[in-house]
N, C-alpha and C positions, 0 to 999 in steps of 0.2 A: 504494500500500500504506500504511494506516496505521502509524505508529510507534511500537512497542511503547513504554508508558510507565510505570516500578514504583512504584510504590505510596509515595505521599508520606510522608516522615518528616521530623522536625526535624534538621536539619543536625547533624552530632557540631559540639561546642563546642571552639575554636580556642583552645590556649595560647597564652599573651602569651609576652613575650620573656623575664621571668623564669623563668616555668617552664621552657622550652627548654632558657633556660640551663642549669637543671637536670638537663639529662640528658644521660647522655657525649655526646661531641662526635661520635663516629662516628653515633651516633643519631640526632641534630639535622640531620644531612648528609640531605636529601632522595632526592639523587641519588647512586647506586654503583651502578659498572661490573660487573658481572659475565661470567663467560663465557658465558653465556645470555641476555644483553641489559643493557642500561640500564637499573636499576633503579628506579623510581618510589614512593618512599616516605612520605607523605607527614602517614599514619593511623598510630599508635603504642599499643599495648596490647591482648593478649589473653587470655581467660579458659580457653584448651583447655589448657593447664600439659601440654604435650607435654616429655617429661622431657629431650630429644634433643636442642631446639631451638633455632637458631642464636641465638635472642631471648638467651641467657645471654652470649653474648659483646658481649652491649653495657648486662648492667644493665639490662635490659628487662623480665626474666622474670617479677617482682613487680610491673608497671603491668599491669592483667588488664580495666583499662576502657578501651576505646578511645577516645582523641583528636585530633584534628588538629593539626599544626602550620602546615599554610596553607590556602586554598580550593581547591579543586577547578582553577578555573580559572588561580592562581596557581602551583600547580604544574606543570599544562602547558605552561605559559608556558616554567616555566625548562626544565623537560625538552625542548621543541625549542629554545630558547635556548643552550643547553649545549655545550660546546666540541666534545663529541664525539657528540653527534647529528645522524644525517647523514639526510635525511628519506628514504622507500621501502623505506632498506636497513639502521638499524641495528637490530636487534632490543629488543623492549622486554619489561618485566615490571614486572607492579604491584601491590604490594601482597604483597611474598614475603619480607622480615623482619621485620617486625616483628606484623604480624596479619594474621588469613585474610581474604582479600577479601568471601566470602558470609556472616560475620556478619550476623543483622541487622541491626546500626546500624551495620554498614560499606559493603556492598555496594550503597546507595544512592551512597558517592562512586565504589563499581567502576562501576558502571553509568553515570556520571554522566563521572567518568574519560574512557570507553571513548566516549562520545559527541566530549567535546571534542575526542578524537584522529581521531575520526572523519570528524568534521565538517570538517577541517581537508584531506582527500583524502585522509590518510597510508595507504601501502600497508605500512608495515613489518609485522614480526611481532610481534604483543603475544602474551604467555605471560600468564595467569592460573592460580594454582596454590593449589586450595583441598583441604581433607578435611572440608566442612560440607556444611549441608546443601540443595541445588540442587534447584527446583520445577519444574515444568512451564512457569509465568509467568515462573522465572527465565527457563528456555531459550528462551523470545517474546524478552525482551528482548536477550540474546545473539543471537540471529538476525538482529536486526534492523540491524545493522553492516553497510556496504557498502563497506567500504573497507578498513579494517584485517582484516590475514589474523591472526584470533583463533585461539588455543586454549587449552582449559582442559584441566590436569593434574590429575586429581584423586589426590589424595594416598593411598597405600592401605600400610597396614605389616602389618597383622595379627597384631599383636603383641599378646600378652593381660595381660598384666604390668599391672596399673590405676595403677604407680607409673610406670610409663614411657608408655608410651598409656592415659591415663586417657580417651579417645575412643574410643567403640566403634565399631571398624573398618568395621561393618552401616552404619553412616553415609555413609562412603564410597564402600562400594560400591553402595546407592543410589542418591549420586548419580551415579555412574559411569554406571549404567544408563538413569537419565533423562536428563542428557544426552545418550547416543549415542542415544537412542530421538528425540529429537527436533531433532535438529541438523540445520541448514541450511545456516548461513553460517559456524558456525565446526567446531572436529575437535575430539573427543578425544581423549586420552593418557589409561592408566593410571599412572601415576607409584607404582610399587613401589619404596618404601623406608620407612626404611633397615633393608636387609638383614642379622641382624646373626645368627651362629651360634650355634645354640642358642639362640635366644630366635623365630626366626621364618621358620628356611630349614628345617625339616621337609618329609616329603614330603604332608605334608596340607597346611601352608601354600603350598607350591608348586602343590601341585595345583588350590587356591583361586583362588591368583593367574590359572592357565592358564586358569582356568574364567571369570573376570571379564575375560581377554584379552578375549574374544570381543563383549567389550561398548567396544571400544574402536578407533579407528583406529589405534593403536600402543603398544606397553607401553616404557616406561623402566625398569629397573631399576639402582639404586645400593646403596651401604652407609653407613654412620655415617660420621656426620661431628664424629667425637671429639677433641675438644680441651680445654687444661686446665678452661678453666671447666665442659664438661660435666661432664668427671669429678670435679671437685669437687663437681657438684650431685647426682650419683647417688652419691659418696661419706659427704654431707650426708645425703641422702635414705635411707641403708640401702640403696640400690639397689645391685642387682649387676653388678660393672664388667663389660662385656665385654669388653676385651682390658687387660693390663696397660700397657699404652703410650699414649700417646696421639698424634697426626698429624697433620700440616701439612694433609693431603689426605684425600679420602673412602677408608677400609677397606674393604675388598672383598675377603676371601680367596680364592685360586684352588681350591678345595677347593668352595665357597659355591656361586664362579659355576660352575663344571662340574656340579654339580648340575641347576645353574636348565638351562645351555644341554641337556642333555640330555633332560630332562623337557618342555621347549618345542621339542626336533626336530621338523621334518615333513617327512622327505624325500618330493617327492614333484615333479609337474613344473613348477609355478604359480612357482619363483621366488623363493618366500618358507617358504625350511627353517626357520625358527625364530620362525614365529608373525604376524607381524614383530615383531620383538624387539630390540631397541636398547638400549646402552650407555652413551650420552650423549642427553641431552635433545633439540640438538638435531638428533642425525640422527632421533629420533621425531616432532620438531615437522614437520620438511623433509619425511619421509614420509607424515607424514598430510595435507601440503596438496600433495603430490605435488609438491616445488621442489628443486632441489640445499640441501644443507645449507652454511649460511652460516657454520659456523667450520672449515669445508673440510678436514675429517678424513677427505678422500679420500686422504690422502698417507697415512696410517697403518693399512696395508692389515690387523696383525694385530688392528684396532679393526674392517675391514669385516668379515671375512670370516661377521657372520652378517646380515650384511645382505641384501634381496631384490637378484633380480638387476636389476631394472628401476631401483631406486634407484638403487645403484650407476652404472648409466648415466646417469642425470641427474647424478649428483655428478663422474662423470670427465669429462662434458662439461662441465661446469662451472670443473672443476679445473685453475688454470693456475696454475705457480709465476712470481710479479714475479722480472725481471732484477735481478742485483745490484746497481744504481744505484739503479734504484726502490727497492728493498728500505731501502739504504742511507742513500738522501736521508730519506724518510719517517721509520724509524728516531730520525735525528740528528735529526729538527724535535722529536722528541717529549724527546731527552734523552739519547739511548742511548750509550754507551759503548762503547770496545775495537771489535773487526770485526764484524761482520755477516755471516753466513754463511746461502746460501740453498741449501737440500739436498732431495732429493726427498720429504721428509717433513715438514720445517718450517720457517720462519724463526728463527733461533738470532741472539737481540741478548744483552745485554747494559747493565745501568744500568737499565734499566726495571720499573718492577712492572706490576703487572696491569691496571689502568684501560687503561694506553697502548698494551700488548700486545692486548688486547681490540678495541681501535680497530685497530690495525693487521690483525688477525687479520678483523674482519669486512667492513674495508676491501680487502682482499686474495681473501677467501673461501679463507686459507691460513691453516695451523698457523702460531703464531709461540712460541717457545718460549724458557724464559730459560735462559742456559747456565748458571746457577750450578745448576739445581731440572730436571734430565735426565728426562724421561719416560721409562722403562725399558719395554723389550719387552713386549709383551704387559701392561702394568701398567696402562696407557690413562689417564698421570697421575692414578693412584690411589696409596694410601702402599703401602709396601713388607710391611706386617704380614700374613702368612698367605699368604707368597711366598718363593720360596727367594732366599737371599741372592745380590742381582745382583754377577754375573761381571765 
């Protein structure tokens, strides 16, 4: 088979060490752990001025030309170099704070990216997560991966507000449509968010979202992800606050989502009551490539239960909780603090933030959870806003 090859451009041009300097330190960090994978960062700057976007909590929001901070090949390097990539099994993501990968003077280094990782046998899961706009040629080149288990999220809000998605949503769902029309080798996700009341959980917009299900191996849905810098920029901006508060964690009213799950019902005998419809990214990533989900949110049954039931079986066959030693020892190499406790829903440490949890969690293919930040019933570590006050 020949191998698909995009279309030549001049390389984005690589800041020296002074400008870097120049930009917060969390920015300059190439690599951050996320609960979704290991994040690969290595392109800086975008012009879609999403009013939402995580870009404001690093000083990003006003760089709107992309550039790099190292080579293509430089950055792979360290990403399997890195203390906590573990090759086949930690999951990856590229290109998902600071700019969208299908620009087009980016998505020569996605493409380019996704080769080196490629090339190298790695079987992890790479997440790509765009809301631009994806060709027919893109999806040749996407296809053309044999090793890495790809998927692309495409981002879809449907939000019409031009101060807060100044990106029309038609974008999106295009590309939504060509990619699953021509996938082969990798899945799509629709990636619906963020959901936010009153600006985009209508029953028109839901009924939009249901309708672009069908163009997808599995839908995500989430809410805002509101913190102080965002609300200062849509306080900046005349933009209208959605909730008075602002949160550690992604908003998600229960109000919101009993809407969405109701309107995505399908009882019927196949399996799959609610579309397939997912809550966390990656029990949609797990189900589109038909694999137990790798941050083992089998233990968190009131997070299953609109799961298919076929899923489900792969993730409980999957699903084993580590003995307390194991739990224990791993834990303390990482730093952790106080007891350890291993419960039929998560690992509970202590002293640790999230990179190290992260690793432990995907190492495990088990919740690991910090005691001080309690995931509350049915909350599915989301914040507590537009939920009744936990008991």
């Amino acid at each position: 088979m020949t191998t698909a090859v995009p279309r030549a451009r001049r390389p984005l041009p690589i800041l020296n060490a002074e400008q870097i300097g120049q930009l917060k330190p969390e920015l300059a960090e190439v690599i951050e752990y996320r609960k979704s994978g290991l994040s690969l960062n290595h392109i800086v700057g975008c012009p879609l001025d999403c009013g939402y976007c995580v870009r404001h909590l690093f000083d990003n929001f006003e760089l709107k030309t992309p550039r790099a901070l190292m080579s293509d090949e430089a950055a792979v390097a360290l990403l399997t170099g890195h203390q906590y990539f573990r090759p086949h099994r930690t999951p990856i993501q590229l290109f998902n704070r600071a700019t969208d990968p299908m620009l087009p003077v980016v998505k020569q280094h996605t493409f380019h990216t996704l080769r080196l990782l490629d090339e190298r046998g790695l079987t992890n899961h790479v997440l790509v997560i765009t809301r631009w706009r994806v060709s027919p040629e893109d999806c040749q080149v996407l296809n053309s991966y044999r090793n890495i288990r790809l998927t692309v999220l495409v981002t879809h809000s449907g939000i019409d507000h031009p101060g807060i998605e100044p990106v029309d949503s038609a974008i999106a769902a295009a590309s939504l449509q060509t990619l699953h029309r021509h996938a082969e080798h990798y899945r799509t996700v629709l990636y619906w968010r963020p959901i936010v009341p009153g600006l985009n959980d209508s029953d028109e917009h839901i009924r939009r979202a249901l309708e672009l299900s069908k163009h997808a191996d599995a839908t995500v849905f989430t809410g805002l992800f509101f913190r102080d810098e965002i609300a200062a920029y849509y306080k900046d901006h005349g933009l209208p606050l959605p909730y008075e508060d602002t949160a550690r964690r992604k908003i998600m009213p229960e109000e919101s989502e009993q809407r969405i799950l109701d309107a995505f019902r399908r009882p019927d005998d196949r399996g799959e009551p609610y579309g397939p419809l997912f809550r966390k990214t990656s029990c949609g990533v797990a189900y589109a490539h038909k694999v137990p989900d790798y941050n083992g949110h089998y233990g968190i049954q009131d997070l299953c239960d609109i799961c298919p039931v076929a899923q489900l079986g792969l993730c409980r066959d999957a699903w084993q909780a580590p003995s307390l030693e194991e739990a224990t020892e791993a834990a303390r190499a990482l730093g952790a603090t106080g007891d350890v406790e291993v419960n039929d829903r998560a690992i509970i440490v202590s002293g640790l933030n999230e990179p190290p949890r992260y690793f432990l969690q995907h190492g495990f293919g088990y919740q690991v959870h910090d005691r001080d930040k309690p995931h509350r019933h049915r909350r599915h570590g989301r914040a507590d806003i537009g939920w009744p006050a936990p008991q």
